[in-house]
C-alpha positions in Angstrom: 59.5 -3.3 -43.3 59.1 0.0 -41.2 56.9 1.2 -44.3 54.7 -2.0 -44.4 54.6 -1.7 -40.5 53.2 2.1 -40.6 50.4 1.8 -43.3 49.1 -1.6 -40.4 49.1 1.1 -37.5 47.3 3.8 -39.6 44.6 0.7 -40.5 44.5 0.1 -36.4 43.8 3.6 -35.7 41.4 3.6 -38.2 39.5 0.8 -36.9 39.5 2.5 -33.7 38.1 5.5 -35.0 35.2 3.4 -36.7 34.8 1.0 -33.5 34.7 4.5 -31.1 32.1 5.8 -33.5 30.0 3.4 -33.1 30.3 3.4 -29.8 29.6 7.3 -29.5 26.1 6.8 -31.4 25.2 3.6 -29.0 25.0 6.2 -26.6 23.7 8.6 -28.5 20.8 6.9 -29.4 20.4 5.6 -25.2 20.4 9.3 -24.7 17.8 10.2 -26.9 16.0 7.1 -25.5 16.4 8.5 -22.0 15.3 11.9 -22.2 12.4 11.6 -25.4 11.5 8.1 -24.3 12.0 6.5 -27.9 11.1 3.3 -28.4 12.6 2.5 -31.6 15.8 3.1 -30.2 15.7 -0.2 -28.7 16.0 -2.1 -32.6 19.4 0.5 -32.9 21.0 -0.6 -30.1 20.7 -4.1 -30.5 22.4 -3.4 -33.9 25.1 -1.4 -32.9 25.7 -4.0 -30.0 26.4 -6.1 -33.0 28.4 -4.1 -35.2 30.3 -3.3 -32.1 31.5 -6.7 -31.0 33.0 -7.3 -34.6 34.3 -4.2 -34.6 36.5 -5.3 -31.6 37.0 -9.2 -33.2 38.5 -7.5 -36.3 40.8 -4.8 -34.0 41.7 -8.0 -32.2 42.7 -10.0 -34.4 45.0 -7.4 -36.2 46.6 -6.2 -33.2 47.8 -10.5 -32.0 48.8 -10.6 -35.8 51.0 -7.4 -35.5 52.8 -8.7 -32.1 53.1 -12.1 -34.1 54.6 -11.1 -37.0 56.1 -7.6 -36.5 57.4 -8.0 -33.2 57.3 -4.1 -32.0 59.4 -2.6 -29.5 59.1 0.7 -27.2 56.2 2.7 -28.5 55.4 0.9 -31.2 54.8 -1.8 -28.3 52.7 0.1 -25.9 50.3 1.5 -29.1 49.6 -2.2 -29.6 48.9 -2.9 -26.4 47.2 -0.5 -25.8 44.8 -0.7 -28.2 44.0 -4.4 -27.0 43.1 -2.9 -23.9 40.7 0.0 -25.0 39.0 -2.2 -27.2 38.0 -4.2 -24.5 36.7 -0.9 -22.4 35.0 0.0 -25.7 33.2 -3.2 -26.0 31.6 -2.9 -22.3 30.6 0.7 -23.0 28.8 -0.9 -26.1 26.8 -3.6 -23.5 26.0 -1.3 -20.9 24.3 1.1 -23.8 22.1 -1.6 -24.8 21.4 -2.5 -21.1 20.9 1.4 -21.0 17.9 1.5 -24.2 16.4 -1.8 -22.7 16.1 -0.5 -19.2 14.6 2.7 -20.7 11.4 0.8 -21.9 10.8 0.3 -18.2 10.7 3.9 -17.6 9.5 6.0 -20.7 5.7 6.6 -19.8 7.3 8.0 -16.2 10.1 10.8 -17.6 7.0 13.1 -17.2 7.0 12.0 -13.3 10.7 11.8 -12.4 13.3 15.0 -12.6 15.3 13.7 -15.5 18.2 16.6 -15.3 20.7 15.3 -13.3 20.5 11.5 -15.6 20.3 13.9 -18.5 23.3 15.4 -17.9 24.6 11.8 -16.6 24.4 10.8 -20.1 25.9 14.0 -22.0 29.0 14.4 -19.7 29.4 10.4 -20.1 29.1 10.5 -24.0 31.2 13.3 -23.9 34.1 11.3 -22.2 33.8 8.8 -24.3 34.9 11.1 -27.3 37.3 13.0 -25.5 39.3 9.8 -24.5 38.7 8.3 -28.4 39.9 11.7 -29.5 43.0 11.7 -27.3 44.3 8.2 -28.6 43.9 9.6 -32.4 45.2 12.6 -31.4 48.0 11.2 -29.0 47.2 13.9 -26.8 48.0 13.6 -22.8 45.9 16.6 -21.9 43.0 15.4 -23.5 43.2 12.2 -21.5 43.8 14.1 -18.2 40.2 16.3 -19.4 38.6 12.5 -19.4 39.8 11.6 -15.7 38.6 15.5 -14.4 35.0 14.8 -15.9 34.7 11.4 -13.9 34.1 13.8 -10.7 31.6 15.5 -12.1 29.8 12.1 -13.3 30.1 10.4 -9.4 28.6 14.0 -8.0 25.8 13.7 -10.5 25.0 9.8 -9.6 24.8 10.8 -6.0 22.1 13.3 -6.6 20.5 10.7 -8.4 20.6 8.1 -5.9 19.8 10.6 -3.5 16.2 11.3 -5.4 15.5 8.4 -6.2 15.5 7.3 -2.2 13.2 10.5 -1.8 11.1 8.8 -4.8 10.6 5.8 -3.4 9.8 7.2 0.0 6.9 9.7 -1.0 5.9 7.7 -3.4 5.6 3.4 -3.6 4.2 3.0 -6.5 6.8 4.7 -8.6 9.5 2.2 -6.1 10.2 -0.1 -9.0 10.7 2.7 -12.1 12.5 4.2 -9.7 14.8 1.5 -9.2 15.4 1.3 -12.6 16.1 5.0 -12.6 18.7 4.4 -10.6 20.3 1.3 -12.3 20.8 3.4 -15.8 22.8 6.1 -13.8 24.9 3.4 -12.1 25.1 2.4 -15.7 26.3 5.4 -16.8 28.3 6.0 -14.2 30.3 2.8 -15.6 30.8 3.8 -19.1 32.5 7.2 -17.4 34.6 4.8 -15.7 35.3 2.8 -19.3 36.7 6.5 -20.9 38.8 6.8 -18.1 40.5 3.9 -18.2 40.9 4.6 -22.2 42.6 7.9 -21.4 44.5 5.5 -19.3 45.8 3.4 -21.8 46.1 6.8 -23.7 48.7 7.9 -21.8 50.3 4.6 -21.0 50.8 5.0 -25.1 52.8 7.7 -25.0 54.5 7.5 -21.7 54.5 4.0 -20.8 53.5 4.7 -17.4 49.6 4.5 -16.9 48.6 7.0 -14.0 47.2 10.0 -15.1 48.5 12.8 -12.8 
């Protein structure tokens, strides 16, 4: 039974892995979008949207079948669980990348006109969450997941500097008010998905510990 009941978590973590991957080239792909203004991006988003959303029907539905039928207690518990919940974090990262690549259309024959470093590095440190926090649930590592939650600070400082020039945009210049706007919403965008790995390291250490808070 304990056998059976091993060879079903190492198929969930699996399935992680694959759903996280997909996940990390969503954003990826947004990135390149972002910075090279790639059009075609848009088509590999939409796609990955897809895949993504089964992925987390499939994870789903093995994780309520595993509470069903193998009732698991203590850790065994809180990997389940926990998994339910990061799945969930993983599928909104996955629709705020393709709100990412479509909102990039708006903005690609302006990268030229706006100073793209701070969303640039917006979207590295925020990809770069996102396969910390996967990497800490495989890994079941704690200090991994307490990297995650020290990166979100350095994602907010980066969204203020972009808020801040994209009010100095607006104001020197009216007719870049609505690309800039839309500037703005993919950084608040990003800002999110930093938000989405932290509470993965979250449930990473909720995992392990059973206690949530990342200290």
């Amino acid at each position: 039974m304990r056998e059976y009941f091993d060879i079903e978590l190492d198929k969930l973590n699996n399935q992680l892995i694959e759903m996280g991957g997909l996940v990390e080239q969503a954003i990826k792909n947004t990135i390149g979008m972002i910075i090279n203004g790639n059009s075609d991006g848009l088509e590999f988003a939409r796609e990955h949207e897809e895949r993504i959303n089964t992925a987390e029907k499939i994870i789903q539905n093995h994780c309520i079948r595993l509470l069903l039928h193998q009732a698991p207690v203590a850790y065994d518990l809180r990997y389940v669980s926990s998994a339910l919940k990061m799945i969930t974090d993983l599928e909104r990262i996955g629709d705020q990348a393709i709100d990412i690549a479509e909102m990039a259309q708006y903005i690609k024959d302006r990268t030229n006109v706006f100073n793209m470093t701070h969303i640039s590095e917006m979207a590295k440190q925020s990809a770069d969450m996102v396969t910390l926090a996967i990497d800490a649930f495989v890994k079941r590592d704690i200090e991994l997941a307490k990297t995650v939650n020290r990166r979100d600070d350095i994602i907010d400082e980066l969204f203020v500097k972009v808020k801040e020039e994209t009010v100095e945009i607006i104001h020197s210049n009216k007719e870049l008010g609505t690309e800039a706007i839309d500037l703005m919403m993919i950084a608040k965008y990003l800002e999110r998905i930093g938000d989405h790995a932290v509470n993965v390291a979250e449930w990473v250490v909720f995992s392990i510990t059973g206690n949530s808070k990342i200290d």
